[in-house]
C-alpha positions as CSV (number, residue, x, y, z in Angstrom):
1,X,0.0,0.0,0.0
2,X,1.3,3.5,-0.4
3,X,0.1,6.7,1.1
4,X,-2.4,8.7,-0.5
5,X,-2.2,11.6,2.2
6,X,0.8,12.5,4.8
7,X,-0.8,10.8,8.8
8,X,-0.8,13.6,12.0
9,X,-1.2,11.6,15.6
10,X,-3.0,13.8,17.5
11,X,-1.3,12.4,20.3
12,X,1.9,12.8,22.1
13,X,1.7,9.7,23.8
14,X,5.0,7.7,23.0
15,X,3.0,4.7,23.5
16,X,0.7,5.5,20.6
17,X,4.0,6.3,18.2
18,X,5.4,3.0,19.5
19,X,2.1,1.2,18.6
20,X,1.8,2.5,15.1
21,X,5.6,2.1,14.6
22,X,5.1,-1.6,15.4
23,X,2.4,-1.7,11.8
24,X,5.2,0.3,10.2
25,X,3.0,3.7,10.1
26,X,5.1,6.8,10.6
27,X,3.3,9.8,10.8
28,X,4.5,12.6,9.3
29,X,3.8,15.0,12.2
30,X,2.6,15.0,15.8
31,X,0.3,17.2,17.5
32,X,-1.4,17.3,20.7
33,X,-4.7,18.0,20.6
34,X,-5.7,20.5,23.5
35,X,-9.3,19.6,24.5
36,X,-11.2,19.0,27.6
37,X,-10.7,15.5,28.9
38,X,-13.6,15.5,31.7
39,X,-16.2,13.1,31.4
40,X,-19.6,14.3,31.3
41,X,-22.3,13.1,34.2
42,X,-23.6,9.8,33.4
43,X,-21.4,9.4,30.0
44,X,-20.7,5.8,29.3
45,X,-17.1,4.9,29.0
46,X,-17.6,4.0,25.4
47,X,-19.1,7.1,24.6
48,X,-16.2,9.2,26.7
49,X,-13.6,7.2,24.9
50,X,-15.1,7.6,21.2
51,X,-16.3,11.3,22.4
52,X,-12.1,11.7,23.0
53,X,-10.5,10.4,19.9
54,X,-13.1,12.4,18.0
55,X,-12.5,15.7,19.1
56,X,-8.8,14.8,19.5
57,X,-8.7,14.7,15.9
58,X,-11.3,17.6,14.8
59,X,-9.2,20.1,17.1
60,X,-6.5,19.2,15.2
61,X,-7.5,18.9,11.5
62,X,-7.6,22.7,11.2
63,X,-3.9,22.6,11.8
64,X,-3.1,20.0,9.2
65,X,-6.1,20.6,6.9
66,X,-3.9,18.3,3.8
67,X,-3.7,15.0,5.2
68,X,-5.2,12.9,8.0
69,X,-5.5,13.2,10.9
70,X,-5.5,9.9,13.7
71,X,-7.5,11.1,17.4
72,X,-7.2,8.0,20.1
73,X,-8.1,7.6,23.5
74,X,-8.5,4.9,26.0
75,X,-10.2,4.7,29.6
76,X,-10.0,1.9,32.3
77,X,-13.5,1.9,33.8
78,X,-15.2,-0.5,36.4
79,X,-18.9,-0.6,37.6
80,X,-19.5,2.2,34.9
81,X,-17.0,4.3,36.8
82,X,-14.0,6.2,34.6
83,X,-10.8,6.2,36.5
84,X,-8.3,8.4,35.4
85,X,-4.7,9.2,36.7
86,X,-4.4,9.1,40.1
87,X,-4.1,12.7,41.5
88,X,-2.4,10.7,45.2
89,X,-1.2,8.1,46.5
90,X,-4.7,7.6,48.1
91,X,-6.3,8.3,44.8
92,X,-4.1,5.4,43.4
93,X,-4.7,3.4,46.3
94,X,-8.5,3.7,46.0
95,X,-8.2,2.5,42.8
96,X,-6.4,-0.3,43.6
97,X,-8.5,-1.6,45.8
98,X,-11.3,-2.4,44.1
99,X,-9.5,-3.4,41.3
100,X,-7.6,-6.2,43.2
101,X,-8.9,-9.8,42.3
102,X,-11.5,-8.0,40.0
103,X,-12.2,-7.7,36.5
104,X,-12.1,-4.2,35.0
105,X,-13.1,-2.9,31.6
106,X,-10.8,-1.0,29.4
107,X,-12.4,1.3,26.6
108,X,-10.0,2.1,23.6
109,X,-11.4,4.5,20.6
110,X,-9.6,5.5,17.6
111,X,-10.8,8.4,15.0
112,X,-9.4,8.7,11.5
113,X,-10.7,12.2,10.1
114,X,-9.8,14.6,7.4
115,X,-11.0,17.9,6.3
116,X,-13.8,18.4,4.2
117,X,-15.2,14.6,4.9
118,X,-17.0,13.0,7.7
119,X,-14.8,11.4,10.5
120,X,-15.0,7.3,11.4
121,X,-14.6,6.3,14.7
122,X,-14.5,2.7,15.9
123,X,-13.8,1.8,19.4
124,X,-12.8,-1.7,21.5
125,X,-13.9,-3.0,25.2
126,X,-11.3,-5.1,26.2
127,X,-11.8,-7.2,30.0
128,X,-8.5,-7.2,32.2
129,X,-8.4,-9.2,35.6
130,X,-5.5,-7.7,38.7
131,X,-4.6,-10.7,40.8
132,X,-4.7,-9.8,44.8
133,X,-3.0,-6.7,45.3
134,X,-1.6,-6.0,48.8
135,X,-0.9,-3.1,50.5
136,X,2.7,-3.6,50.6
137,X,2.3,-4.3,46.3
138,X,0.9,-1.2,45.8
139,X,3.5,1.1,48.1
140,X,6.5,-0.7,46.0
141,X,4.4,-0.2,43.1
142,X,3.9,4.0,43.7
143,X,7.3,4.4,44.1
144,X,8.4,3.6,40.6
145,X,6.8,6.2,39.6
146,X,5.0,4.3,36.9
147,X,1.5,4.7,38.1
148,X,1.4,8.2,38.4
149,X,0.7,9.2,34.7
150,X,-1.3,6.3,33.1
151,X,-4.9,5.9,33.3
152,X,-6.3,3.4,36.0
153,X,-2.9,3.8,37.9
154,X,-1.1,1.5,35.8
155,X,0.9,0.1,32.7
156,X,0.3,-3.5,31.0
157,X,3.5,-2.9,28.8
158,X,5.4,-2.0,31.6
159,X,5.7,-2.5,35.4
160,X,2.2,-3.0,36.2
161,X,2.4,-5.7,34.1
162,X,2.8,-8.0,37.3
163,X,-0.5,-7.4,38.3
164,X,-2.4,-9.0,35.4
165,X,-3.7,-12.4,36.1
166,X,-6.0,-12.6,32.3
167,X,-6.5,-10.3,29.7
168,X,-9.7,-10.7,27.6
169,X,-9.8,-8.2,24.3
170,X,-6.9,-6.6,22.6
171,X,-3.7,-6.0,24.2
172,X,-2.7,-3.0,21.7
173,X,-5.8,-0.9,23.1
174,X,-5.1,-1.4,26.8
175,X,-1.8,-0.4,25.9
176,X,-3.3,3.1,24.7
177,X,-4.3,2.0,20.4
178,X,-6.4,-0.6,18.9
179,X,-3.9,-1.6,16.6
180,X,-6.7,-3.7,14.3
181,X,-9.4,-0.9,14.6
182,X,-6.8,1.6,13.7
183,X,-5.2,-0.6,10.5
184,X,-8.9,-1.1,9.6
185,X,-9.4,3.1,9.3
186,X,-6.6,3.5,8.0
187,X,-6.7,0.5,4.7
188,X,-10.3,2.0,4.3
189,X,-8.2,5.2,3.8
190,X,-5.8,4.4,1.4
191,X,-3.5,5.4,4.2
192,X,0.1,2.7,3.9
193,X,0.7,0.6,6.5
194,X,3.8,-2.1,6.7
195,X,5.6,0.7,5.4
């Protein structure tokens, strides 16, 4: 496949470039996209997550208004509740707690839009199970320094990956991209991947 138009991440997670490195996409620029990340009250984590990579994307498609533009976003949510970073150790800790020798959902959307045309969005659930998580687990944990900036407190790809007794879904979107979701956009596209 070759590319019909240059690819912008609207992201600059490194995790995201990793991801999309690993299909052999390199996009030719990176922007964050500067947009409120709130949830709204009562929004459904699949709609926050989809609601995410689209405006990701439409905030930045003004700036790069001759190519495509790629808006993600992923949320770990349980019981219908979103968690984001933790703001604390006690915020972490919180979160922790109920998710120890429980299964928690993780919401992963991906937006492929372009000026001028109408923006696709496609998003994944995928189911992860934490083993028992002690208090003692969760200080060591903290003071890597890991959980502070990822979603839910922690990182499959990384550190956190100790915790994860079963993983139902796709690994790509817990780690922050659905990797088939986003080839999937981007071959409807004409936009080159394997590259």
């Amino acid at each position: 496949m070759a590319d019909v138009l240059p690819l912008c991440l609207a992201s600059q997670s490194p995790r995201r470039l990793e991801l999309l490195a690993s299909i052999g996409v390199t996009p030719a620029l990176v922007c964050a996209a500067d947009i409120d990340e709130r949830p709204q009250c009562g929004e459904a984590p699949a709609n926050y997550v989809a609601r995410m990579a689209l405006g990701k994307a439409q905030a930045v498609v003004g700036q790069y208004p001759h190519g495509w533009v790629l808006g993600a976003d992923t949320a770990i949510a349980l019981d219908g509740q979103i968690f984001g970073k933790p703001a604390s150790k006690a915020a972490f800790d919180a979160m922790f707690e109920q998710f120890s020798q429980r299964w928690h959902s993780v919401f992963s959307a991906v937006t492929l839009a372009r000026a001028g045309q109408s923006p696709r969005t496609l998003w994944v659930e995928s189911r992860v199970r934490f083993a028992r998580v002690d208090a003692a687990q969760r200080d060591a944990y903290w003071a890597t320094g890991e959980p502070v900036d990822k979603a839910g407190g922690y990182a499959i790809q990384g550190k956190g990956a100790v915790f994860i007794e079963r993983l139902e879904g796709s690994y790509s979107a817990v780690v922050g991209l659905p990797l088939f979701e986003t080839a999937q956009l981007l071959n409807d596209a004409g936009v080159g991947y394997w590259q």
